[in-house]
C-alpha positions in Angstrom: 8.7 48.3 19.8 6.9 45.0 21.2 3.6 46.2 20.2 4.7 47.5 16.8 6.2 44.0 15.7 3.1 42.4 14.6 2.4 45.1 12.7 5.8 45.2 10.9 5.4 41.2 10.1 2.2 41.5 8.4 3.3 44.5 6.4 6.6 42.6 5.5 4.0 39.6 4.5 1.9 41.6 2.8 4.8 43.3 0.5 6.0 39.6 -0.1 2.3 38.3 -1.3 2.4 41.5 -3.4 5.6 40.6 -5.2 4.5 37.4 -5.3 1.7 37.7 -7.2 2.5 40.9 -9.5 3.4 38.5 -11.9 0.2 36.5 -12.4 -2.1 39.9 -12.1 0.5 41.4 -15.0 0.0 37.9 -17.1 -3.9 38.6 -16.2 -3.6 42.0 -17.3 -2.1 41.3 -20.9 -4.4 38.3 -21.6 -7.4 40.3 -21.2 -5.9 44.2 -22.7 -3.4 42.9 -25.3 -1.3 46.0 -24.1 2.1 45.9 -25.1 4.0 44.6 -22.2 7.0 47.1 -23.2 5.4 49.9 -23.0 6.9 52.5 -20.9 5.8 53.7 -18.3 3.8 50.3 -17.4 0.1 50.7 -16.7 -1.2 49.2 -13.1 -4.8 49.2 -14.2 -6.3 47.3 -17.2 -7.5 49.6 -20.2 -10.0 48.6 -22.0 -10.5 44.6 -21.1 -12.3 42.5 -23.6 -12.1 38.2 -23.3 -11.6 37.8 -27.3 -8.3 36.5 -26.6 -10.0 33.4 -24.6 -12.2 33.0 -27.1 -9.5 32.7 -29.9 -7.9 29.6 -27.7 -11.2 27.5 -27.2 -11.7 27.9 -30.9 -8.9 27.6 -33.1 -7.7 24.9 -31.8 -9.2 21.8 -30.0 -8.7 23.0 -26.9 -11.8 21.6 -25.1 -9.9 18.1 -26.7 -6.7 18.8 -25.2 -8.0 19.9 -21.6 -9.7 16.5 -21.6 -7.3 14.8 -22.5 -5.1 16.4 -19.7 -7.3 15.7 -17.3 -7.4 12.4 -17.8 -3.7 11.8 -17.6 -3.6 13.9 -14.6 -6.6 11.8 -13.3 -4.5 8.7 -13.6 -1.6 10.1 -12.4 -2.9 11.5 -9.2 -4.8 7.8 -8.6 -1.8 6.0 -9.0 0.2 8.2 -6.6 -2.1 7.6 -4.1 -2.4 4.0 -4.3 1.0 3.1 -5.1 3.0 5.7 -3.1 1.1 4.2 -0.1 1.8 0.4 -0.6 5.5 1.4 -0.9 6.3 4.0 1.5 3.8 1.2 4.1 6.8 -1.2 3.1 9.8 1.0 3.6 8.2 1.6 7.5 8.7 -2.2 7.8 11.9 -4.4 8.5 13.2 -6.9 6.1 16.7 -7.7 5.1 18.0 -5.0 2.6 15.8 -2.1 3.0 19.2 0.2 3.8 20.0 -0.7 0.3 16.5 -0.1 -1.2 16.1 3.3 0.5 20.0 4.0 -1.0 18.7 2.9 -4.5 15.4 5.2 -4.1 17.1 8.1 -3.3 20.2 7.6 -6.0 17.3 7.1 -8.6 16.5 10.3 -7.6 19.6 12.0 -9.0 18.6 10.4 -12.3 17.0 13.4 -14.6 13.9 11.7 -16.2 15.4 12.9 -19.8 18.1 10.2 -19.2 15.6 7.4 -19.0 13.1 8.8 -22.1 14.7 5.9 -24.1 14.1 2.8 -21.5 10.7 4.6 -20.6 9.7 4.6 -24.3 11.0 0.9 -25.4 8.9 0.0 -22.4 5.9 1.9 -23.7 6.1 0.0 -26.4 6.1 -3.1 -25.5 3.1 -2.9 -23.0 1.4 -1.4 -26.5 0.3 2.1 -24.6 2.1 4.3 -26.6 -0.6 7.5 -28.0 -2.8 6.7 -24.9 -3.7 7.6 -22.0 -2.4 5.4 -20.0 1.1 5.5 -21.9 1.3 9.1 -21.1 0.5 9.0 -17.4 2.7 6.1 -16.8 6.2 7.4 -15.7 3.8 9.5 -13.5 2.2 7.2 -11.8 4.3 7.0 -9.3 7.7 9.2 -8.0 10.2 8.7 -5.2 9.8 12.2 -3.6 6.0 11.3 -2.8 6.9 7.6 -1.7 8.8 9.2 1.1 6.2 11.6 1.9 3.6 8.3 2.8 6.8 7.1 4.4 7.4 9.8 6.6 3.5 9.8 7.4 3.1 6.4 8.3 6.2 6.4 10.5 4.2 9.6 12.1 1.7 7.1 13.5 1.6 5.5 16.8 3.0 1.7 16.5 0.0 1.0 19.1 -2.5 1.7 16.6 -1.0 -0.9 14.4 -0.7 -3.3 16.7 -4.0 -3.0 17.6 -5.1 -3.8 14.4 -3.1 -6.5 13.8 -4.3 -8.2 17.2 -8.5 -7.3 15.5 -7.2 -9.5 12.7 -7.0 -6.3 10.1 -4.6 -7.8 7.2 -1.9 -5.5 6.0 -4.0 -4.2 3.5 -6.8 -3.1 5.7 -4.3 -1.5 7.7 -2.9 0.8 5.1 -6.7 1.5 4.1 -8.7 1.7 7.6 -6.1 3.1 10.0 -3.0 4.9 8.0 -4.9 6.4 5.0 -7.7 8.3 7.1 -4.6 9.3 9.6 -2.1 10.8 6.7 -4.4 13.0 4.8 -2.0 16.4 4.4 0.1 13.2 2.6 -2.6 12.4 0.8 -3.0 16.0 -0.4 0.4 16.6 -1.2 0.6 13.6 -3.3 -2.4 14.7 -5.1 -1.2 18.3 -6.1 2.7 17.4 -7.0 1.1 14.4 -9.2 -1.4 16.8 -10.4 0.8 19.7 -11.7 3.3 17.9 -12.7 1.4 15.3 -15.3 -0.9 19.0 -16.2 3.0 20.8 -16.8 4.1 17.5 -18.4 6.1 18.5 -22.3 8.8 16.1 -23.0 6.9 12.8 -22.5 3.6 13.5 -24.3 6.0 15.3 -26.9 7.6 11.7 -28.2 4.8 9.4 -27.2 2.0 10.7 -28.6 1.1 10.1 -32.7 -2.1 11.4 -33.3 -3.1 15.3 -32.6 -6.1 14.4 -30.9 -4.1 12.4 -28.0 -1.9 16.1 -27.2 -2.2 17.6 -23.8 -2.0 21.4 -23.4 1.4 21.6 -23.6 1.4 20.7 -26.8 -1.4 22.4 -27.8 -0.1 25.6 -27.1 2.6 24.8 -30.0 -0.3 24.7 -32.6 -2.0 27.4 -31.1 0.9 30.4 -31.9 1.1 28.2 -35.2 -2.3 30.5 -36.1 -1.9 33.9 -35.1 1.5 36.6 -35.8 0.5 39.0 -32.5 0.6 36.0 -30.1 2.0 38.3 -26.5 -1.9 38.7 -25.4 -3.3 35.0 -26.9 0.0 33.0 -25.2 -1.0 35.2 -22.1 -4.6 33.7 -22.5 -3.6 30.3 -23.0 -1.3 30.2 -19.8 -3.9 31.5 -17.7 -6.7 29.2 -19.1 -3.6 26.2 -18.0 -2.8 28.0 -15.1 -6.3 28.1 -13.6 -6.9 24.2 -12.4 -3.5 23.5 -11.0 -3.9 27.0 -9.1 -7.5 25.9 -7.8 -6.0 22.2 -6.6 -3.9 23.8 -5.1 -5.8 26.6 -3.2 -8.2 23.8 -2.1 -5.6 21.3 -0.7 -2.7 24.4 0.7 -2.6 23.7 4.6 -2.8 19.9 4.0 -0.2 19.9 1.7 2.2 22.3 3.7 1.7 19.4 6.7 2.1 17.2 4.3 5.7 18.5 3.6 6.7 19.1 7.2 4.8 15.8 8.6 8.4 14.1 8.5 9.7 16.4 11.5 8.2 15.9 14.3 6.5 12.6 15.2 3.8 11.4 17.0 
């Protein structure tokens, strides 16, 4: 039975990756067969595959325009996770008078739904003159609580010693975050960069009301207009998810074990 338990845990992994991922192959499968989905009994293998479907979203709508102009929010976003994540999760390691109540307002901010602050979020928008730009539609994302307390938990991860050695080399506290924290949290670093990353890329609501020109629209939005053009849209919508799909998938696949130690960095120290 001892010898037969390894065995049994891969197959029960290997069953669990399978059911996993049925759903992207079947989302695959569609975008590139345009076979009804509700067809009975379902097909396994793909009949007939053809790529006209991707070729109907890169060219009836803008999409090369839209993918830019998601990248570039999700560029900002992810830079000022990073950079501003990491000043204040370095302050919450440090004392000062009433960081039990700033950590208490962090994490009751975090009950706050973002829909509830649209309003306040806009008005300031506004009045910084960023609204249907860039900038204006990366902005609530450029930085989030959740990932504040993921450099938190990092920082408090390395030895004091190492700081206190710096300090005594004259390093100012800036230094310190770049020279001796940054290069020492890296599966934070990674995990900042992929929730930033799919969440700006996923991002509806926001670009929805703060964008006014069409050429500003992420993919999100873009997918709207797309089904706008065609009547059959089960194999094109299937096309356009995995065309959106794809980069967030790739960040992800490139960053995995850093950014599972980047979740579980905050149990164990030293």
């Amino acid at each position: 039975m001892r010898r037969g338990f390894p065995w049994a845990r891969h197959a029960v992994l290997i069953l669990v990756s399978a059911a996993m991922l049925l759903p992207f192959y079947w989302v695959l499968k569609t975008a590139i067969t345009d076979e009804n989905i509700y067809a009975y009994p379902p097909r396994l293998t793909p009949l007939d595959p053809h790529l006209f479907n991707f070729v109907d979203v890169w060219y009836l709508i803008p999409f090369p325009r839209y993918l830019l102009n998601s990248a570039i929010v999700s560029a900002l976003a992810v830079a000022g996770n990073v950079v501003l994540n990491a000043l204040a999760g370095y302050a919450l390691t440090r004392h000062f008078p009433v960081k039990r109540l700033v950590l208490l307002l962090l994490l009751s901010c975090m009950l706050i739904p973002f829909h509830a602050t649209i309003i306040p979020a806009y008005l300031i928008s506004a009045r910084l003159g960023v609204l249907n730009t860039h900038l204006g539609l990366a902005l609530p994302l450029l930085s989030t609580i959740v990932c504040i307390f993921i450099y938190k938990a990092a920082f408090e991860a390395v030895p004091k010693s190492l700081i206190d050695a710096a300090r005594i080399d004259g390093l100012s506290e800036w230094r310190i975050i770049a020279t001796v924290l940054l290069p020492l949290s890296k599966p934070a670093i990674a995990t900042n960069v992929i929730l930033a990353f799919i969440w700006s890329w996923n991002s509806f609501m926001w670009p929805l009301i703060i964008t006014r020109d069409a050429e500003m629209q992420t993919l999100p939005l873009g997918l709207a207009r797309f089904l706008s053009y065609l009547e059959d849209t089960t194999g094109a919508l299937y096309a356009f998810v995995v065309m959106v799909l794809l980069p967030g998938i790739l960040v992800f696949l490139m960053a995995q074990k850093e950014f599972i130690r980047g979740l579980t960095s905050g149990a164990t120290k030293g």
